[in-house]
C-alpha positions in Angstrom: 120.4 104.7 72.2 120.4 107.1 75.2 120.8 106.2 78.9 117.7 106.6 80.6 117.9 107.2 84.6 114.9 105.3 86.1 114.9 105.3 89.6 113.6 101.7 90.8 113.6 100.0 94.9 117.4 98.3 95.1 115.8 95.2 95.9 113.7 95.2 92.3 116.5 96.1 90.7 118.6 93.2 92.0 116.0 91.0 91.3 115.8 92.2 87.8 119.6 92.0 87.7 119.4 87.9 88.4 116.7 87.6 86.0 118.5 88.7 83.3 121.9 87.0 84.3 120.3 83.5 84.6 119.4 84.2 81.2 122.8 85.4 80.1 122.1 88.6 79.5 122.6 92.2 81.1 120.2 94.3 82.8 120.2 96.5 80.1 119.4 93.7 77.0 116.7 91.8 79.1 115.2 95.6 79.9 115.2 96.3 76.4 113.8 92.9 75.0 111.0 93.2 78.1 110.2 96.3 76.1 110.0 94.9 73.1 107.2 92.6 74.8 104.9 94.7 76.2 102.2 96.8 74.5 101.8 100.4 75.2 98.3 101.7 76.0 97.4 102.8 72.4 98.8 99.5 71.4 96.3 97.6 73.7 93.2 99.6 72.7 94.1 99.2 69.0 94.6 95.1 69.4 91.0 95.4 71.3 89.0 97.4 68.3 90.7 95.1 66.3 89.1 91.9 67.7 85.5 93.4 68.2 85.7 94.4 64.8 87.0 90.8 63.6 84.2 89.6 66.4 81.4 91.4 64.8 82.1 90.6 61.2 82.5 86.7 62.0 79.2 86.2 64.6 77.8 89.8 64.6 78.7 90.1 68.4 79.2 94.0 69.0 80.0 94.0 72.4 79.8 97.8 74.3 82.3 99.1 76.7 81.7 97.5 79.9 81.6 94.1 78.6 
């Protein structure tokens, strides 16, 4: 896996740093099982046609973009 330079505030990166060390692991592990975690935008919109389409085939609610 290759380094990545991210340029974060010292404080958030301390923070993050005592995060992952109460939990026994190092800022890089708890950085890369966050990631594993979170959902990239295409993930999210995928997830969302995926439960109007199970909402519409279960009640027939079709609900438009804005609600």
């Amino acid at each position: 896996m290759p380094d990545a330079n991210v340029r974060i505030p010292e404080d958030a990166k301390d923070r993050l740093a005592a995060i992952a060390a109460a939990e026994g692991l190092s800022l890089r592990a708890y950085l890369a099982r966050l990631a594993e975690t979170l959902l990239t935008p295409a993930e999210r919109e995928a997830r969302a046609e995926q439960a109007r389409a199970a909402l519409q085939e279960w009640n027939g609610y079709a609900p438009s973009a804005a609600e």
